[in-house]
C-alpha positions, 0 to 999 in steps of 0.5 A, spaced: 500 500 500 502 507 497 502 512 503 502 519 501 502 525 505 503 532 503 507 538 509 509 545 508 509 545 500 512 538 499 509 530 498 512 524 502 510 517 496 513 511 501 510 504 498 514 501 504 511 506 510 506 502 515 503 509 517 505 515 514 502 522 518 503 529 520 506 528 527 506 536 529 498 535 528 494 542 530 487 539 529 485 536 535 479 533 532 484 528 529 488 523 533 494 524 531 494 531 536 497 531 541 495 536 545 501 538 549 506 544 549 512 541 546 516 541 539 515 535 534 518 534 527 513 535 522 513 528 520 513 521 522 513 515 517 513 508 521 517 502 517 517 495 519 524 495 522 526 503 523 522 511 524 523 516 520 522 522 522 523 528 518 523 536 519 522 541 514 526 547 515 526 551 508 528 560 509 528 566 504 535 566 500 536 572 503 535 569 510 540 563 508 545 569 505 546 571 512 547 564 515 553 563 510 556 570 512 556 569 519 561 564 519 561 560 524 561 566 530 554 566 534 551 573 534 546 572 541 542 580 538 539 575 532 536 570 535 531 570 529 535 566 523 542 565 526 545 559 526 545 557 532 538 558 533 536 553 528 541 547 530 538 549 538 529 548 534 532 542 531 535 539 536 529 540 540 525 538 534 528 531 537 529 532 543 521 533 545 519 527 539 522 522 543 519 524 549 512 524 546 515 517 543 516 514 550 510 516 552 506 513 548 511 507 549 512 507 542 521 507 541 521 500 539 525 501 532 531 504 531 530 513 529 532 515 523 532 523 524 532 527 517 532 535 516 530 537 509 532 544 508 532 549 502 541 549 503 546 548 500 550 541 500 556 546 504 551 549 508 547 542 511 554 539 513 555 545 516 549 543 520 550 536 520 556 537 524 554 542 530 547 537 530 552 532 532 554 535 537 548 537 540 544 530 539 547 524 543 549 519 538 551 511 539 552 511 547 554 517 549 554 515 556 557 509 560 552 508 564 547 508 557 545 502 555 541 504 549 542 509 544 538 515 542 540 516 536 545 512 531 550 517 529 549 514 522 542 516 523 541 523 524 541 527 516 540 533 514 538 534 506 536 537 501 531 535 496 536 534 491 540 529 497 534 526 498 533 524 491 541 521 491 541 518 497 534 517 499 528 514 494 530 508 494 530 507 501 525 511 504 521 513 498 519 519 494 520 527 496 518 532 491 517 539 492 510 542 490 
């Protein structure tokens, strides 16, 4: 069975996903409504042996010319579209996703997190990277006896990426 869900101007086609749904849902008629006051990724596609979970961040060309421009400094007056503040929602984007994951006893498959933006390949690595340090992955603790997120499994793309590394594995992503 096809799976086919539409978020923020782009389609999600994932033949092999169990449920496919937009997990951030604001209707609380729908089921998949949580109700609490937290952060949550945009989309959330169960597979039979992993989640994927994706958020999508797409900004003006403007908006990504001053990312590039300032470097890798923190600038603590432009907490708007500076770079840190991007790595800290999209660090909290998983961090409350696994919460509501836990609390409904649902973290019984290893996570696949995916950032999709409008970046360039240097600029989703830049990303990638400082994410890293910010999401623990493997067993980032010895006491730890499970991971929270496979470093392997933490990605952050664009479309093109995406269609390179992803629609074999996953399933299609287009922008509409």
């Amino acid at each position: 069975m096809k799976l086919t869900l539409t978020e923020e101007k782009f389609e999600f086609d994932f033949p092999n996903a169990k449920v496919l749904y937009k997990f951030d849902e604001t209707d609380p008629r729908l089921p998949t409504f949580h109700g609490v006051p937290m952060k949550a990724v945009d989309v959330m596609a169960e597979f039979a042996n992993f989640q994927l979970w994706i958020e999508i961040k797409e900004f003006q060309i403007s908006d990504i010319a001053t990312m590039k421009k300032e470097g890798d400094q923190r600038k603590k007056t432009d907490s708007t579209h500076n770079k840190t503040h991007l790595i800290k929602n999209l660090k909290y984007k998983f961090r409350d996703t696994f919460l509501y994951r836990f609390c409904e006893n649902k973290l019984d498959k290893k996570i696949i997190y995916v950032c999709l933006t409008n970046f360039d390949d240097a600029l989703n690595g830049f990303f990638k990277r400082e994410l890293k340090k910010q999401i623990p992955t493997n067993c980032a603790s010895k006491r730890w006896q499970k991971q929270l997120l496979d470093e392997f499994h933490l990605m952050v793309v664009n479309i093109d990426s995406w269609q390179r590394n992803f629609e074999d594995k996953f399933g299609i992503c287009r922008k509409i």
